[in-house]
C-alpha positions as CSV (number, residue, x, y, z in Angstrom):
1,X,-63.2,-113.0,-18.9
2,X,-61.6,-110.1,-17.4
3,X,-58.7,-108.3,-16.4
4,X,-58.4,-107.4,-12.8
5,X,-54.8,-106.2,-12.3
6,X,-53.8,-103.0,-13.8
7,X,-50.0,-103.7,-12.2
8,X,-48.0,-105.8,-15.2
9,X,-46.8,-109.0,-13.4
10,X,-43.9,-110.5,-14.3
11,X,-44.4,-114.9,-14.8
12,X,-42.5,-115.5,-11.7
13,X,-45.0,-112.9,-9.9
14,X,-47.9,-114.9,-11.6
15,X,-46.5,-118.3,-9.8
16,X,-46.9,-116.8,-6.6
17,X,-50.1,-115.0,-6.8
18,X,-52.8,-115.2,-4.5
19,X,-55.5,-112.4,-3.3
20,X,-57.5,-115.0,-1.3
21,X,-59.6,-116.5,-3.9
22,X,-60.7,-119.7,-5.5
23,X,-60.7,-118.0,-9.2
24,X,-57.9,-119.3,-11.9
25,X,-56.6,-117.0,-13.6
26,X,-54.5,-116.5,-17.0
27,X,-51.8,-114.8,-17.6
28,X,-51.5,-112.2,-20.9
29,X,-49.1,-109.6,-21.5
30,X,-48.5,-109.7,-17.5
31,X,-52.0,-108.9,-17.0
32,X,-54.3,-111.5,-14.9
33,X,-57.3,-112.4,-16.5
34,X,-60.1,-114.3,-15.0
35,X,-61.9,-117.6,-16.0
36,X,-65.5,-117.9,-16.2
37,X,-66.6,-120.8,-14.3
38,X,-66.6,-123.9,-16.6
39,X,-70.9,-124.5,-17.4
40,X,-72.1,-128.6,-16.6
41,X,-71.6,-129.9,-19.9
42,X,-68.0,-128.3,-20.2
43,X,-67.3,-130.4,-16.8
44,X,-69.0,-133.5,-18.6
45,X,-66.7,-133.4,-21.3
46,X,-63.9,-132.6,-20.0
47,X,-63.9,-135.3,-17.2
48,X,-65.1,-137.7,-19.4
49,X,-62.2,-137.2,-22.4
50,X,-59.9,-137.1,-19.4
51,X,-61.3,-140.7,-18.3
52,X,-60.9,-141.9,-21.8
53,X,-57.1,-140.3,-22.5
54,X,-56.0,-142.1,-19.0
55,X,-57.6,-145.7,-20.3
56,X,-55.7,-145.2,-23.6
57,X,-52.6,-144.2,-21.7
58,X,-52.7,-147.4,-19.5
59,X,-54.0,-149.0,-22.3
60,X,-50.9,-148.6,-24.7
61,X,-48.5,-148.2,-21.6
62,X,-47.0,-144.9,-22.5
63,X,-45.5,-142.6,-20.0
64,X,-48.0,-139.5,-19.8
65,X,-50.5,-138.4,-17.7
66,X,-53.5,-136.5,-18.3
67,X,-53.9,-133.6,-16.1
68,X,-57.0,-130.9,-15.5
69,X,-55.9,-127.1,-14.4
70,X,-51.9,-127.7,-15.4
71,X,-51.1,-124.3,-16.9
72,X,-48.5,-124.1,-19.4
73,X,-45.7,-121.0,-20.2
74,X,-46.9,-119.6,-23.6
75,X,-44.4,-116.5,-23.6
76,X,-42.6,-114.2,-21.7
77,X,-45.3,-112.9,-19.6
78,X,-48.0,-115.2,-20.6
79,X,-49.7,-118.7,-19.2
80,X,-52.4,-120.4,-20.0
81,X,-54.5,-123.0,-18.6
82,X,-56.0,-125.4,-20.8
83,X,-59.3,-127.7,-20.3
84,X,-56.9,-130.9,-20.5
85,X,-53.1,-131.2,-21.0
86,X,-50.9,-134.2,-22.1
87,X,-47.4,-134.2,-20.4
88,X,-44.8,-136.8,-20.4
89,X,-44.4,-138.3,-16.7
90,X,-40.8,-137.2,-17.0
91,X,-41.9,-134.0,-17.1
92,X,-44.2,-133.7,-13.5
93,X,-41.9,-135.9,-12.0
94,X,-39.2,-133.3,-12.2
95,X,-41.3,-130.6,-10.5
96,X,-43.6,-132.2,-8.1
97,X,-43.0,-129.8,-5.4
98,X,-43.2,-126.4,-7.6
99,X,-46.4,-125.0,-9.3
100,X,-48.6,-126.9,-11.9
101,X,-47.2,-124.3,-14.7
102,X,-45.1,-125.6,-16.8
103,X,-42.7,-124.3,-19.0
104,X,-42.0,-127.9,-21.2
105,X,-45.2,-128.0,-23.4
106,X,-47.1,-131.0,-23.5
107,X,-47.9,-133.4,-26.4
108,X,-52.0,-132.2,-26.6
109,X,-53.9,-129.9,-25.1
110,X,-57.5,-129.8,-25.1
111,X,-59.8,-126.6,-24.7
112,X,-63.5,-126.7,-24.6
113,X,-65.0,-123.4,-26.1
114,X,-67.5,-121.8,-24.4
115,X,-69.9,-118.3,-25.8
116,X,-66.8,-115.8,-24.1
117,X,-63.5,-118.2,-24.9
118,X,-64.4,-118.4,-28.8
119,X,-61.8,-116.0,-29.7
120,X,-59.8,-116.9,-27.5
121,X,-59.5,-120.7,-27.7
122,X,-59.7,-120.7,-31.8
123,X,-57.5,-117.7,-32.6
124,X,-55.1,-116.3,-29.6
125,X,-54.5,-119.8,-28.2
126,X,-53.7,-121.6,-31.6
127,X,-51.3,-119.3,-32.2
128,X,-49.8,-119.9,-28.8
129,X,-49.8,-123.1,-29.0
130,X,-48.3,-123.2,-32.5
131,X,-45.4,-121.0,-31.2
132,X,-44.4,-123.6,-28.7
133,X,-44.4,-126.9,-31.1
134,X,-47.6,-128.4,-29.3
135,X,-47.8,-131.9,-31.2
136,X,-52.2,-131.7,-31.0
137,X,-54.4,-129.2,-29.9
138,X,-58.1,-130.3,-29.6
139,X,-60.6,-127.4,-29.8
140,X,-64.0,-129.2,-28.2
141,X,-66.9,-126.8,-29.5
142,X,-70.5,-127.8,-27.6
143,X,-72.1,-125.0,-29.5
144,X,-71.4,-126.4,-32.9
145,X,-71.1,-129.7,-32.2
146,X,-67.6,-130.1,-33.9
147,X,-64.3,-131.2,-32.8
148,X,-61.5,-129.3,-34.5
149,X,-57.7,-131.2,-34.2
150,X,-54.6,-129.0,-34.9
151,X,-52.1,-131.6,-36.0
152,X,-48.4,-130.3,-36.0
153,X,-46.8,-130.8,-39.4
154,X,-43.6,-128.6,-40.6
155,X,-44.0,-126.1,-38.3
156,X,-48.0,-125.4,-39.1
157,X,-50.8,-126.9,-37.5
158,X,-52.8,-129.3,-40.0
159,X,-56.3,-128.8,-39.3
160,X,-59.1,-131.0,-39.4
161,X,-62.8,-130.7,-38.4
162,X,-65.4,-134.1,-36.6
163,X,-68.2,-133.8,-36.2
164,X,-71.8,-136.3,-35.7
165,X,-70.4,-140.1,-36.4
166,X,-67.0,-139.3,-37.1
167,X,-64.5,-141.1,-35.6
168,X,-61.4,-138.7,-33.7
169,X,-58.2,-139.2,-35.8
170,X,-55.3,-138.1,-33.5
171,X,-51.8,-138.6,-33.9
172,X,-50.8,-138.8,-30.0
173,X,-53.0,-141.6,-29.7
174,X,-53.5,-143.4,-32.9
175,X,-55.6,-146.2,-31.3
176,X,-58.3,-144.1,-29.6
177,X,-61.8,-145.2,-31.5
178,X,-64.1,-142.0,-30.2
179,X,-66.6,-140.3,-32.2
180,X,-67.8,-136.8,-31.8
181,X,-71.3,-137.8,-30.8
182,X,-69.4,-139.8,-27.8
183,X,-68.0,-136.8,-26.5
184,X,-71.0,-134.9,-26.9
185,X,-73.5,-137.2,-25.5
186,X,-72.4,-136.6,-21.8
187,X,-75.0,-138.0,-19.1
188,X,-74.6,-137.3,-15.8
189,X,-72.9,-140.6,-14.1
């Protein structure tokens, strides 16, 4: 990940940005900063939690959708895009014809850690995240094979670590019975 603007763009400039290229791109002190492309396994994982967060949403009949490449408003001149985000349908349906950024937070997001996000996804984006209220922040880490949930609780977020066996204790979807392993053990389907 890299910067590649030296002008400071405002979040309304972000919305509108495009040089021509496929690349997504974060926003961080108004600066644009690129993302790595995501390696097989990170794909894997992240289509295949998404798969499972849609059954469990049909499942229970709750009004959310699960939604890959939504980027969310973290501050003044700052967006992120997470792996996975949670949103009430409320929520999209009230800006279906503007950009997939929004500025309500969602109920989880979910980012998958890869050797140059580490930093990023377990210190820079917690603390994001905490600033806006996110009710559960998953922090998927292939490398270590652990699952670490940030549970929102009186203003902190509660943290817990899965790993092997373990069965995934969320408070968004207190129903869900995944282990870590599941979400680990990705084959190609």
């Amino acid at each position: 990940m890299f910067s590649i603007e030296e002008k400071s763009l405002s979040f309304e400039e972000y919305l509108n940005y495009d040089n021509g290229d496929d690349f997504s791109y974060e926003l961080v002190e108004g600066k644009l900063e690129l993302m790595n492309p995501p390696t097989l396994l990170h794909l894997l994982i992240s289509k295949f939690l998404e798969e499972i967060f849609g059954q469990q949403i049909k499942a229970d009949n709750l009004s959310l959708v699960c939604l890959q490449g939504a980027g969310i408003r973290t501050g003044v001149n700052k967006s992120r895009i997470p792996d996975l985000a949670i949103f009430p349908l409320s929520i999209l349906q009230s800006q279906l014809d503007r950009s997939a950024v929004f500025e309500t937070p969602p109920q989880l997001v979910v980012e998958i850690v890869s050797p140059e996000s580490r930093k990023r996804d377990y210190r820079y984006k917690r603390s994001e995240y905490a600033a806006l209220g996110i009710p559960e922040y998953w922090i998927i880490d292939p490398q270590n094979q652990i699952i670490t949930i940030l549970q929102w609780d009186e203003g902190l977020y509660e943290e817990r670590v899965f790993q092997g066996k373990e069965m995934i204790i969320s408070q968004q979807f207190s129903k869900l019975t995944l282990t870590v392993e599941q979400i680990f053990n990705q084959p190609l389907q």
